[in-house]
Short mmCIF file of the C-alpha atoms (twelve columns), coordinates in Angstrom:
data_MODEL
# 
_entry.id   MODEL 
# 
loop_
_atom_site.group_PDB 
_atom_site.id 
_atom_site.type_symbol 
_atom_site.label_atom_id 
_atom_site.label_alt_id 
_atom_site.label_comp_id 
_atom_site.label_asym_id 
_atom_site.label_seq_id 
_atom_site.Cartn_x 
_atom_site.Cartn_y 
_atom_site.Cartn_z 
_atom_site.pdbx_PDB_model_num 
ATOM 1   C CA . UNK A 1   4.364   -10.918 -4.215  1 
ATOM 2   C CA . UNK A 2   4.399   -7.232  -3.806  1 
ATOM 3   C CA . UNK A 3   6.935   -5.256  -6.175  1 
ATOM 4   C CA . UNK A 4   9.378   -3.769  -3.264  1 
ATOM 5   C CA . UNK A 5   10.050  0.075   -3.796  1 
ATOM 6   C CA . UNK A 6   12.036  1.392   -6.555  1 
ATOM 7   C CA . UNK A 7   14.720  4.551   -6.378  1 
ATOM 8   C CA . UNK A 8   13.328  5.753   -9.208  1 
ATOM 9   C CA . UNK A 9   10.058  5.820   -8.326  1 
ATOM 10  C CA . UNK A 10  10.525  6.963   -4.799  1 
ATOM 11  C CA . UNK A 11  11.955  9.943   -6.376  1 
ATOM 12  C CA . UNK A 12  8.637   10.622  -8.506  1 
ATOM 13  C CA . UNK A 13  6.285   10.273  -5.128  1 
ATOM 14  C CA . UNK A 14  9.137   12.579  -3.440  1 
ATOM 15  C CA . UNK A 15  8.380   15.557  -6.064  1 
ATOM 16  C CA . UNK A 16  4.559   15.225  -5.847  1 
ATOM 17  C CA . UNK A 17  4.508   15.253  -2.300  1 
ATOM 18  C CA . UNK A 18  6.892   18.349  -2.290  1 
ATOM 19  C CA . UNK A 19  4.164   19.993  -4.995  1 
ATOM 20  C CA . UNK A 20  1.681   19.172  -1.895  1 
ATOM 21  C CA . UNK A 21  3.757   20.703  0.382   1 
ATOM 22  C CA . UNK A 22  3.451   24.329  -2.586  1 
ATOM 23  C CA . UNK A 23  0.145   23.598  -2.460  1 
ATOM 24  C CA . UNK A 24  -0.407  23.391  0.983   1 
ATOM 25  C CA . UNK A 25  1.794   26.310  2.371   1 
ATOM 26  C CA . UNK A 26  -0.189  28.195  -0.701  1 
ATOM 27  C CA . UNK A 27  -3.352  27.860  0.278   1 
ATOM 28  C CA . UNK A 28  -5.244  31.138  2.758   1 
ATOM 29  C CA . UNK A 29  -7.907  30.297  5.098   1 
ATOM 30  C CA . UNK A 30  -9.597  32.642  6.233   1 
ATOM 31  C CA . UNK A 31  -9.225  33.849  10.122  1 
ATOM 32  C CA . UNK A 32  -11.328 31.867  12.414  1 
ATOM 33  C CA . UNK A 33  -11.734 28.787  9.802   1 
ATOM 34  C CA . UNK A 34  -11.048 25.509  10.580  1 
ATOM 35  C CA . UNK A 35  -7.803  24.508  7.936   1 
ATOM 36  C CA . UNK A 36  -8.700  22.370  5.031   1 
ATOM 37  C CA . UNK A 37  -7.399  18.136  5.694   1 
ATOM 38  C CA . UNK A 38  -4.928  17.418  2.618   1 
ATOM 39  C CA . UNK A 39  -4.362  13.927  1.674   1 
ATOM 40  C CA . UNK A 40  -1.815  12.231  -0.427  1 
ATOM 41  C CA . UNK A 41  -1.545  8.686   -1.305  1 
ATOM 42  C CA . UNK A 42  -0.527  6.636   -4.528  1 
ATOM 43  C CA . UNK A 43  -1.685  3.324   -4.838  1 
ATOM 44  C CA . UNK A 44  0.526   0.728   -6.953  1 
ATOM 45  C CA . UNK A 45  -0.493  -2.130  -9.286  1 
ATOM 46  C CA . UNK A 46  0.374   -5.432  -7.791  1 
ATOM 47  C CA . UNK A 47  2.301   -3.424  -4.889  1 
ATOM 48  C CA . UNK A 48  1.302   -3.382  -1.303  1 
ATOM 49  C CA . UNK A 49  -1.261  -0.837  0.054   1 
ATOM 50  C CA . UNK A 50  0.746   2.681   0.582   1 
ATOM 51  C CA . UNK A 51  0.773   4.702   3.590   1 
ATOM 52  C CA . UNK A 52  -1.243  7.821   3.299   1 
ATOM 53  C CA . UNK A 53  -0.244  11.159  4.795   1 
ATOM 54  C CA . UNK A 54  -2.483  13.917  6.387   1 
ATOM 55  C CA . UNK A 55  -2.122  17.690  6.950   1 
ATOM 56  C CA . UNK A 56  -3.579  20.962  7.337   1 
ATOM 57  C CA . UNK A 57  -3.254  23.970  4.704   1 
ATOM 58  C CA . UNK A 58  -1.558  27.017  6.563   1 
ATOM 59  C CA . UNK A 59  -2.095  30.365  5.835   1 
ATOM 60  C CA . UNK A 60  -0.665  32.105  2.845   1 
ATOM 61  C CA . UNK A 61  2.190   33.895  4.211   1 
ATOM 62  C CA . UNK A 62  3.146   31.600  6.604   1 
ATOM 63  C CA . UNK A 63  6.137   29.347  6.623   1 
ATOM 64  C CA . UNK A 64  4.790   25.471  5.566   1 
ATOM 65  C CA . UNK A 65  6.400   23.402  8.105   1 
ATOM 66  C CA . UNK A 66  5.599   19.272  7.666   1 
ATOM 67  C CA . UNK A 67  5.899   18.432  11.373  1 
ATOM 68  C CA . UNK A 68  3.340   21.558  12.512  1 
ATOM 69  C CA . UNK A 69  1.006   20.776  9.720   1 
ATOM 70  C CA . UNK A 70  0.744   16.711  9.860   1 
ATOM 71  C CA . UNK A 71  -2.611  15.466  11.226  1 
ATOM 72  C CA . UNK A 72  -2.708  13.234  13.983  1 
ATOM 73  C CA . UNK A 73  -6.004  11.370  15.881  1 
ATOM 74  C CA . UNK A 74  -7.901  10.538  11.865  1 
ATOM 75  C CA . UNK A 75  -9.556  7.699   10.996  1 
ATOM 76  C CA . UNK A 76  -8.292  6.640   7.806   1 
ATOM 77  C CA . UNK A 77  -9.728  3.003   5.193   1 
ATOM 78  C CA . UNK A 78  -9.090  2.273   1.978   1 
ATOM 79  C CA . UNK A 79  -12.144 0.530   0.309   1 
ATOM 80  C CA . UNK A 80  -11.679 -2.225  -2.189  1 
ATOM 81  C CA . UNK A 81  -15.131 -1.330  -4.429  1 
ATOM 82  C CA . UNK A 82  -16.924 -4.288  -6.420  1 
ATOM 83  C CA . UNK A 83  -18.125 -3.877  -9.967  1 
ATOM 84  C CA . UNK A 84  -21.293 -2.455  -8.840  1 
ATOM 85  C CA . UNK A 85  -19.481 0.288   -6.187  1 
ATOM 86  C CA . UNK A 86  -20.434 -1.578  -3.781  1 
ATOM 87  C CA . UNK A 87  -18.151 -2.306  -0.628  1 
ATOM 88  C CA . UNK A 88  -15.914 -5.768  -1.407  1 
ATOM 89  C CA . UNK A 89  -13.210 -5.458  1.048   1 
ATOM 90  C CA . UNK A 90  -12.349 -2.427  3.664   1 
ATOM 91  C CA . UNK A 91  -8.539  -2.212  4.887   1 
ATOM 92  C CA . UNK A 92  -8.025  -0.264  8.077   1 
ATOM 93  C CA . UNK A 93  -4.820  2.024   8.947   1 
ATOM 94  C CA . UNK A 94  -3.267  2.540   12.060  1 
ATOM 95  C CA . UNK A 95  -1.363  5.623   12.811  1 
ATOM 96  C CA . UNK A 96  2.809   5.943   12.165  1 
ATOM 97  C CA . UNK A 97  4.708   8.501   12.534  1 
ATOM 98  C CA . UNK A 98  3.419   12.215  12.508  1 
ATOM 99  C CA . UNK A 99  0.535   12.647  9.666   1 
ATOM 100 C CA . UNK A 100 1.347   9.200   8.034   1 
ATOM 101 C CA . UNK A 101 -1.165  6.426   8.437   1 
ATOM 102 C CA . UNK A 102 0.046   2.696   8.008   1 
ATOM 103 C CA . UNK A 103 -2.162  -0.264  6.401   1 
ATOM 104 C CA . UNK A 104 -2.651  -2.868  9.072   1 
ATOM 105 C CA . UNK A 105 -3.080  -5.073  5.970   1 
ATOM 106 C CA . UNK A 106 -0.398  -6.766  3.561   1 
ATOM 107 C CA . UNK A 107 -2.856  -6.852  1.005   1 
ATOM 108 C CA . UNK A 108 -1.532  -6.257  -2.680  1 
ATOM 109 C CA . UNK A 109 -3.540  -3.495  -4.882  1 
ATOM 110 C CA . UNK A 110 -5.405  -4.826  -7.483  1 
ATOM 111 C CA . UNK A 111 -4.655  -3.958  -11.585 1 
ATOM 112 C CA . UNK A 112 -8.232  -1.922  -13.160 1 
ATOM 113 C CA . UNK A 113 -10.143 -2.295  -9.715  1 
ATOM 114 C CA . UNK A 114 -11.579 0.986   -8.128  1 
ATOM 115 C CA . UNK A 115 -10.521 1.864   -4.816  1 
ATOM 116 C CA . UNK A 116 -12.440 4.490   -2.130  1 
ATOM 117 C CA . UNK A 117 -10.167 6.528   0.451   1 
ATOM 118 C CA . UNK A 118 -12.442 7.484   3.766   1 
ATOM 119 C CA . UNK A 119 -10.644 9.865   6.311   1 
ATOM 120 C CA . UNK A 120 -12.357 11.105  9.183   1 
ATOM 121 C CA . UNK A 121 -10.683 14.152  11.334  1 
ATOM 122 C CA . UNK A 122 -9.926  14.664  14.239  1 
ATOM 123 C CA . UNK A 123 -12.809 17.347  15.016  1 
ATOM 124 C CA . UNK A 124 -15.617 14.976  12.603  1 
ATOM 125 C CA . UNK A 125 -14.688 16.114  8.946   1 
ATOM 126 C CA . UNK A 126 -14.673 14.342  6.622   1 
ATOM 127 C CA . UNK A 127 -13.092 13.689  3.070   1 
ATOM 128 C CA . UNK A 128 -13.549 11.134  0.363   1 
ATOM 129 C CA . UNK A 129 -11.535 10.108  -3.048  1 
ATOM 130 C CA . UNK A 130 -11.313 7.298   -5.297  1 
ATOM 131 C CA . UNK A 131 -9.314  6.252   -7.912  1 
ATOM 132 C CA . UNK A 132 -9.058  3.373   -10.377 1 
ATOM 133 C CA . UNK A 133 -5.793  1.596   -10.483 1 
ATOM 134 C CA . UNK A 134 -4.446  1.081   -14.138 1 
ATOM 135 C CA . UNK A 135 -3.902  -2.052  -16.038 1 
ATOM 136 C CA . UNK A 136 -0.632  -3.482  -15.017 1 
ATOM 137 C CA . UNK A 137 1.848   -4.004  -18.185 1 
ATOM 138 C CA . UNK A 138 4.869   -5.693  -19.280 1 
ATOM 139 C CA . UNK A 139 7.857   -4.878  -21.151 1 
ATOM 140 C CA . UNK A 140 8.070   -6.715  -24.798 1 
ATOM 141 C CA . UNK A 141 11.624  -5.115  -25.788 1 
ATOM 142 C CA . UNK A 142 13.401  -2.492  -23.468 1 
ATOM 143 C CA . UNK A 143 15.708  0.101   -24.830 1 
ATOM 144 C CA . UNK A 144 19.005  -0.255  -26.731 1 
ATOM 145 C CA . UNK A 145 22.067  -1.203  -24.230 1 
ATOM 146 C CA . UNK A 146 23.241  2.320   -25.613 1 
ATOM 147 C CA . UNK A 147 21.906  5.218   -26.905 1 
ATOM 148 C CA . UNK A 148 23.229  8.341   -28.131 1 
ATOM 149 C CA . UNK A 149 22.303  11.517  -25.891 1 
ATOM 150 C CA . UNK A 150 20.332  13.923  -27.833 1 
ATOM 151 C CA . UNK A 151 19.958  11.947  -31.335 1 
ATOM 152 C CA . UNK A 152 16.215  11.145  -31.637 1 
ATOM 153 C CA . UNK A 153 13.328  11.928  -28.888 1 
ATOM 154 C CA . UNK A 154 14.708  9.730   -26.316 1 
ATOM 155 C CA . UNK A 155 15.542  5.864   -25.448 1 
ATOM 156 C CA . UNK A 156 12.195  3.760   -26.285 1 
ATOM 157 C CA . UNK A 157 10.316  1.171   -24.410 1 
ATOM 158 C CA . UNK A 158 8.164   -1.276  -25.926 1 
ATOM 159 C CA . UNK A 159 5.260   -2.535  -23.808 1 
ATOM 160 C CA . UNK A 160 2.107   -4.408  -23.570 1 
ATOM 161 C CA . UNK A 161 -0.841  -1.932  -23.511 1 
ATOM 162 C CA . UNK A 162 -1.992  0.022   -20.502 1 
ATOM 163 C CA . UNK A 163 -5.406  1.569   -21.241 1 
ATOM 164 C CA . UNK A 164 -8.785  0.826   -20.576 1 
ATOM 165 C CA . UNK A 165 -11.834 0.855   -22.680 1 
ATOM 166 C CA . UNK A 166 -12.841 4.504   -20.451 1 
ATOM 167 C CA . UNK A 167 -9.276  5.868   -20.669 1 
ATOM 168 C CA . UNK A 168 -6.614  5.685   -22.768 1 
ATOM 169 C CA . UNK A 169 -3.231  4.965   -20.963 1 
ATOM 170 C CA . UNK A 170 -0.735  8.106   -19.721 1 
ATOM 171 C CA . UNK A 171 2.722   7.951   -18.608 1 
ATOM 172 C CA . UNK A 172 5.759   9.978   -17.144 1 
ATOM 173 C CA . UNK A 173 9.095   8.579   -17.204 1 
ATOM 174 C CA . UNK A 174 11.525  8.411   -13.864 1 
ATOM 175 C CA . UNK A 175 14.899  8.070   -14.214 1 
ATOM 176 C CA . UNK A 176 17.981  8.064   -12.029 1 
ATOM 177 C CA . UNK A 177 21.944  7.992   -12.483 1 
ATOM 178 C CA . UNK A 178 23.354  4.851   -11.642 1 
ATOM 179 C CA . UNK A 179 26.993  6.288   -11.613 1 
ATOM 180 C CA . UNK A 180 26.927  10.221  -11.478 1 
ATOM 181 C CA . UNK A 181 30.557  11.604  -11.061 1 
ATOM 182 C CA . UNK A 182 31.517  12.994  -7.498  1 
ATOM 183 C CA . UNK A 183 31.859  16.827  -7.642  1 
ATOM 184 C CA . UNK A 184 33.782  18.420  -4.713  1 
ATOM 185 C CA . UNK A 185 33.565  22.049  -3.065  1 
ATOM 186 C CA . UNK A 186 36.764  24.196  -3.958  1 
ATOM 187 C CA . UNK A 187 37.161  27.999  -3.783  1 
ATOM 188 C CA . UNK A 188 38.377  29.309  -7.201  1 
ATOM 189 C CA . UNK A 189 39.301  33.302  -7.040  1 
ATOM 190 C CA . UNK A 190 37.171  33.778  -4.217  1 
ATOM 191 C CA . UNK A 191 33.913  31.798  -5.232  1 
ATOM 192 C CA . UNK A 192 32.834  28.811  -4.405  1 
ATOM 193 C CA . UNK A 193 32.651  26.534  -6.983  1 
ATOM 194 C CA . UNK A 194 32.332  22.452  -8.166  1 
ATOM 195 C CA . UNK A 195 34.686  20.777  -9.830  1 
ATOM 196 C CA . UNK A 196 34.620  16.744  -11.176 1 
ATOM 197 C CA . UNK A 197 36.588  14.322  -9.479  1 
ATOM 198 C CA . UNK A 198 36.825  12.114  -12.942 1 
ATOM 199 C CA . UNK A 199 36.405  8.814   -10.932 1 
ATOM 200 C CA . UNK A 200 37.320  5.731   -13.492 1 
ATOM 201 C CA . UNK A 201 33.151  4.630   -14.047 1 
ATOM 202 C CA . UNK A 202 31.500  7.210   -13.218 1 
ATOM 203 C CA . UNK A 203 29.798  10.015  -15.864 1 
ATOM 204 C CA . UNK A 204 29.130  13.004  -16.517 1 
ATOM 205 C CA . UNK A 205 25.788  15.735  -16.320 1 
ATOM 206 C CA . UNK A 206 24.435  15.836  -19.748 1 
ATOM 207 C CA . UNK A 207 24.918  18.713  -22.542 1 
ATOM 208 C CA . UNK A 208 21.989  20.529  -21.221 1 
ATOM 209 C CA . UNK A 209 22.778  20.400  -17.239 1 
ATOM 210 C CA . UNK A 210 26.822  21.457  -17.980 1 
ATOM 211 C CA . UNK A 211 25.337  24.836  -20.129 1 
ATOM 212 C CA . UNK A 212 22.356  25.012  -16.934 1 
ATOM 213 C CA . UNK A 213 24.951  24.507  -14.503 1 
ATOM 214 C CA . UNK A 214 28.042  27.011  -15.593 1 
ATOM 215 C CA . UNK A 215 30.234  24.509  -16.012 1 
ATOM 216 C CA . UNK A 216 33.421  25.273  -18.318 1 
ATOM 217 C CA . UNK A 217 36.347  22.419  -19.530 1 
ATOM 218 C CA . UNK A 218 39.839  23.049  -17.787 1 
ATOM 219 C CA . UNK A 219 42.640  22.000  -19.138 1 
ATOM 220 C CA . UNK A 220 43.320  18.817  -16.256 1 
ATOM 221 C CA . UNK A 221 39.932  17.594  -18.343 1 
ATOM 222 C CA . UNK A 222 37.665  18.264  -15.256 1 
ATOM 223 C CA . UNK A 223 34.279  20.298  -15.029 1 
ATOM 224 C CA . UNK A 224 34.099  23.931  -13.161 1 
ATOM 225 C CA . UNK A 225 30.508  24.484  -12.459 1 
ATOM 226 C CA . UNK A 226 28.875  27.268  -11.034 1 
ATOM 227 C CA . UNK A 227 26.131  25.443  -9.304  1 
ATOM 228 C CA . UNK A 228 26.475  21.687  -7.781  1 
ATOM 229 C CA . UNK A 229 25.915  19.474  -9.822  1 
ATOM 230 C CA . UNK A 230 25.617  16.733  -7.772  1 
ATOM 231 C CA . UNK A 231 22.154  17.833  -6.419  1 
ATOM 232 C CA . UNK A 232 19.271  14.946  -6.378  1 
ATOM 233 C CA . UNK A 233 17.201  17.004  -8.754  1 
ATOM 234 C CA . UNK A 234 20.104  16.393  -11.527 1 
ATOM 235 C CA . UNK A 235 20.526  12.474  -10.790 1 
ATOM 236 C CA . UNK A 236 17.069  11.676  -10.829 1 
ATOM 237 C CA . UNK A 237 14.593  13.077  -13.182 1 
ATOM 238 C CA . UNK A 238 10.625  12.904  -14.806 1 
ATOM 239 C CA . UNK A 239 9.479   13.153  -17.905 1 
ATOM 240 C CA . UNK A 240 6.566   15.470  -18.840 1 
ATOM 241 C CA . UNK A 241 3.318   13.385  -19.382 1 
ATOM 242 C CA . UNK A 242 3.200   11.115  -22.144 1 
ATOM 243 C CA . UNK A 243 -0.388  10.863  -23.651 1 
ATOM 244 C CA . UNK A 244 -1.519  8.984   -26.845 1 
ATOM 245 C CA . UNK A 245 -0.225  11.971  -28.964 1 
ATOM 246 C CA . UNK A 246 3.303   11.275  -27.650 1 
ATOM 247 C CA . UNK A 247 3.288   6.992   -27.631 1 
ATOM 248 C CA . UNK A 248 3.288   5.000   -31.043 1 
ATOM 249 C CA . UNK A 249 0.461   2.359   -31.242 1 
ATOM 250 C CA . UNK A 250 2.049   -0.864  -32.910 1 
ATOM 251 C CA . UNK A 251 0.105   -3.400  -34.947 1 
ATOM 252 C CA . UNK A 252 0.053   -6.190  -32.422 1 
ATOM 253 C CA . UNK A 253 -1.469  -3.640  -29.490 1 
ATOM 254 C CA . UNK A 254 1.688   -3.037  -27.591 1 
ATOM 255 C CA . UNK A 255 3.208   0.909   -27.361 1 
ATOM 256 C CA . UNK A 256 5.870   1.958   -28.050 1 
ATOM 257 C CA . UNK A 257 7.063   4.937   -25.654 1 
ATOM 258 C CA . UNK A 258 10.019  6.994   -25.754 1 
ATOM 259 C CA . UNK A 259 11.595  9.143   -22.473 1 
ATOM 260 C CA . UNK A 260 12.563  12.720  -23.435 1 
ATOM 261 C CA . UNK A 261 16.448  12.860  -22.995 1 
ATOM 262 C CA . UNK A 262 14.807  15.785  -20.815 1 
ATOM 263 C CA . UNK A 263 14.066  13.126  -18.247 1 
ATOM 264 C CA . UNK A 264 17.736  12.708  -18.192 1 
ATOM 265 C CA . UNK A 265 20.509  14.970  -16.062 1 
ATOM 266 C CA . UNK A 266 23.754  12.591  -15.951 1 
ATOM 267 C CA . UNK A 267 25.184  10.395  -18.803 1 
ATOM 268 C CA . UNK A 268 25.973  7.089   -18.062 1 
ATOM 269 C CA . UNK A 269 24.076  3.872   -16.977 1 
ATOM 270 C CA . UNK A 270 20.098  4.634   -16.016 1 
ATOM 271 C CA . UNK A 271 17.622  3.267   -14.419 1 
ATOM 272 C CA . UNK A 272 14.358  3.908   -15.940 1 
ATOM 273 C CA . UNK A 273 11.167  3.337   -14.827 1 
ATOM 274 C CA . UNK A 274 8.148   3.858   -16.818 1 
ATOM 275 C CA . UNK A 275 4.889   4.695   -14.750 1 
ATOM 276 C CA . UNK A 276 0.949   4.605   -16.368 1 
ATOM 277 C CA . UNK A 277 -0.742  6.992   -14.357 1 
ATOM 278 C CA . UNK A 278 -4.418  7.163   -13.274 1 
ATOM 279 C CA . UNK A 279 -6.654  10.175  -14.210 1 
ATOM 280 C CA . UNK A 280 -6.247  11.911  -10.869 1 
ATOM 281 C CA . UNK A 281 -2.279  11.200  -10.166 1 
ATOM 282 C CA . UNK A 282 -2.278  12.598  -14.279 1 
ATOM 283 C CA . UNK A 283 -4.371  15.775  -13.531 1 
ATOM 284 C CA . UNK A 284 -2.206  16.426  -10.561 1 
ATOM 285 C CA . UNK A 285 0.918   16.013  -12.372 1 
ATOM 286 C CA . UNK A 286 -0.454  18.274  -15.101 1 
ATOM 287 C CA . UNK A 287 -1.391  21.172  -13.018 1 
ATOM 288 C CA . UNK A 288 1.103   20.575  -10.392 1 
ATOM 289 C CA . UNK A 289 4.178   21.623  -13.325 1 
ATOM 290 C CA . UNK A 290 2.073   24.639  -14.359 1 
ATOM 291 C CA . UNK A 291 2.339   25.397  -11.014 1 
ATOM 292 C CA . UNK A 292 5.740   25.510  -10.341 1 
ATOM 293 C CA . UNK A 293 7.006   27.570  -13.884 1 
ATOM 294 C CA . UNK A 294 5.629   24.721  -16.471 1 
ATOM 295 C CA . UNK A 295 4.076   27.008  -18.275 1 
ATOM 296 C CA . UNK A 296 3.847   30.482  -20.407 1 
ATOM 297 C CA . UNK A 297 0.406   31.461  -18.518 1 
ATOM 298 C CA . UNK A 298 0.694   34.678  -16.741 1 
ATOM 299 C CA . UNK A 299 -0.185  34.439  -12.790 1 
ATOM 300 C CA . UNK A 300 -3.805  35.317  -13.331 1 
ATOM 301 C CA . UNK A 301 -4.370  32.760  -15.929 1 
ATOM 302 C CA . UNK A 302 -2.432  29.832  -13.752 1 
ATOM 303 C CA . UNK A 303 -5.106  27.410  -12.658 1 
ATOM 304 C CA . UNK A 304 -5.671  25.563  -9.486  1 
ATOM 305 C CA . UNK A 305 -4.237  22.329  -8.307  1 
ATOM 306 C CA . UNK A 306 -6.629  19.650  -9.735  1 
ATOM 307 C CA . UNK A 307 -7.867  17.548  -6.964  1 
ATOM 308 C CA . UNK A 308 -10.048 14.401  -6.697  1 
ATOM 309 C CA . UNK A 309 -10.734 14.578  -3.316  1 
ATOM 310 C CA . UNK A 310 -13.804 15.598  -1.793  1 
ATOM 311 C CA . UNK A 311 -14.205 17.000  1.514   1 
ATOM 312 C CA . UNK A 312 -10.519 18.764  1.376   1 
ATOM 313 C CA . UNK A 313 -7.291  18.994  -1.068  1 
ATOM 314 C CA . UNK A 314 -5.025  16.639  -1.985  1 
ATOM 315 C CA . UNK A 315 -4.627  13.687  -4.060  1 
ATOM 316 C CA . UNK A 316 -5.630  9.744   -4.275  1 
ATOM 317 C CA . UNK A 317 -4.416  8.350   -6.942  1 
ATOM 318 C CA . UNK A 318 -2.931  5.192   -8.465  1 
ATOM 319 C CA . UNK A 319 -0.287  4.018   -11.117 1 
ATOM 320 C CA . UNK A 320 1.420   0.840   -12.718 1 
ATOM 321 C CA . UNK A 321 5.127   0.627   -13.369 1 
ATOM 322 C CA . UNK A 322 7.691   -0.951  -14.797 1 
ATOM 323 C CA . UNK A 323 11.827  -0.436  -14.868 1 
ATOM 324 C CA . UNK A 324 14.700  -1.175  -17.105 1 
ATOM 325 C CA . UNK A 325 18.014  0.090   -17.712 1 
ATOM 326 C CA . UNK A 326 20.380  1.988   -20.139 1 
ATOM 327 C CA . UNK A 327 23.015  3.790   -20.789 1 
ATOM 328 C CA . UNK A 328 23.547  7.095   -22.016 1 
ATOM 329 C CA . UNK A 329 26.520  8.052   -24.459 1 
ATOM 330 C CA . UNK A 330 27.678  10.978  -26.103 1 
ATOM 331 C CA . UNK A 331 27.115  11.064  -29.891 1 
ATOM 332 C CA . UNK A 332 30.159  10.436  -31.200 1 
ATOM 333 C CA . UNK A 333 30.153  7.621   -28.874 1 
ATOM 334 C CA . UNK A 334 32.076  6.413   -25.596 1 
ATOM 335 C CA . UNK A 335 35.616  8.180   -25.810 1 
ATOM 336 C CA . UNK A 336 35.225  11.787  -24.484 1 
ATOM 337 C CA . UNK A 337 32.880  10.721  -21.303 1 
# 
């Protein structure tokens, strides 16, 4: 049975496809050329073929708007390859709503297999991509029930391995706030500002996020902040990549990976979902974050988006996941939360 969608990992596809969107509305074509087809689809181990979405780049200086730029009148078929590349099965897509493209099959995407994307344009172009889905893994021990916020490199996850003899396994980590605390509006001396409403269970931001945010103590024991905390960029979170140099390799095979408390805005219960990435949903992650500030590089040095596909820009690429919960304490412990 498929794996139905996860919050947290919803909110991982929702920041790739918003680097797409930098991407896209960054891109110039030239005057008179025909706009290059992006792609974007993410195919899950075990999970149910995705929808894949098609646009147009824009130019440069133009304002990137989804519904304009969504492709409508492509034909679109993701290929289930045999061992020998060859064609094993071919799933056909039949168009949704505007630039999204819905498998008419329920089929379920199959761990270490290699899949082919096809998309055909509306005026005969044509692009191509494939990706090869990562060994699906299991958790052997999740985190502690609690851990301390900023003591150590971050709540750790014990798994069975997720590599292949080509490629050794990848990661990010996606979390979300199961109980954030409920910041309201208020004026304060003439500025708007956002104050805690200290419901009984819920939490609040993290160390980091209160010094990002503004926020001060007042003496009623709520939090001031400058900036609103209760944003969706500060309830849900990702990690940075995890490669081999960042996961421990334990005697019986299984890894041991820990989530940066980085990963992390709100203390509190967590949901946390571990994801092993494929080599193009990794490269595109990589030099997506250098692209939007991850990085020292000066603007001359900053690379391109990498992109598997061929034929136009974009990204096909694959994953495994798995989730498990948390919670998130102080140091000293649960008074003071």
């Amino acid at each position: 049975m498929p794996i139905p969608p996860r919050p947290a990992l919803l909110a991982l596809s929702a920041s790739v496809l918003v680097g797409l969107a930098l991407l896209v509305g960054g891109c110039d074509s030239a005057e008179g050329e025909r706009p290059d087809l992006v792609v974007s689809a993410f195919l899950g181990a075990e999970e149910a073929l995705p929808p894949v979405r098609l646009s147009r780049t824009v130019p440069l200086l133009e304002p990137y708007d989804p519904a304009a730029a969504a492709v409508a009148g492509a034909r679109v078929t993701v290929t289930l390859l045999d061992a020998g590349g060859a064609d094993e099965a071919v799933y056909a897509y039949a168009p949704g709503p505007a630039g999204v493209y819905l498998p008419e099959s329920d089929a379920a995407v199959l761990e270490r297999r290699t899949y082919r994307l096809d998309v055909v344009g509306p005026d005969g172009e044509r692009l191509t991509a494939q990706t090869t889905v990562p060994p699906d893994f299991d958790v052997v021990r999740g985190p502690d029930p609690v851990v301390p916020y900023g003591l150590g490199q971050g709540p750790a996850v014990q798994i069975t391995a997720s590599s292949t003899p080509e490629r050794q396994a990848a990661f990010v980590g996606s979390t979300q706030a199961l109980a954030p605390d409920e910041f309201e509006r208020v004026t304060v001396d003439g500025e708007t500002r956002y104050r805690s409403r200290n419901l009984p269970g819920r939490f609040r931001p993290v160390p980091i996020v209160r010094r990002f945010l503004d926020c001060v103590e007042e003496p009623a024991g709520t939090l001031l902040c400058e900036d609103d905390p209760g944003d969706e960029n500060v309830r849900v979170g990702t990690s940075p990549v995890i490669n081999e140099a960042g996961y421990t390799r334990l005697g019986d095979g299984s890894l041991l990976v820990q989530i940066p408390f980085l990963a992390f805005g709100y203390l509190g219960p967590q949901s946390l979902t571990l994801v092993s990435l494929d080599a193009a949903f990794q490269d595109f992650v990589q030099t997506r974050s250098v692209q939007s500030g991850g990085s020292t590089l000066s603007p001359g040095e900053i690379p391109n988006v990498t992109t598997n596909v061929e034929g136009g820009l974009g990204v096909f690429g694959s994953f495994a996941r798995e989730t498990v919960e948390t919670t998130l304490v102080e140091p000293e412990g649960l008074p003071g939360l």
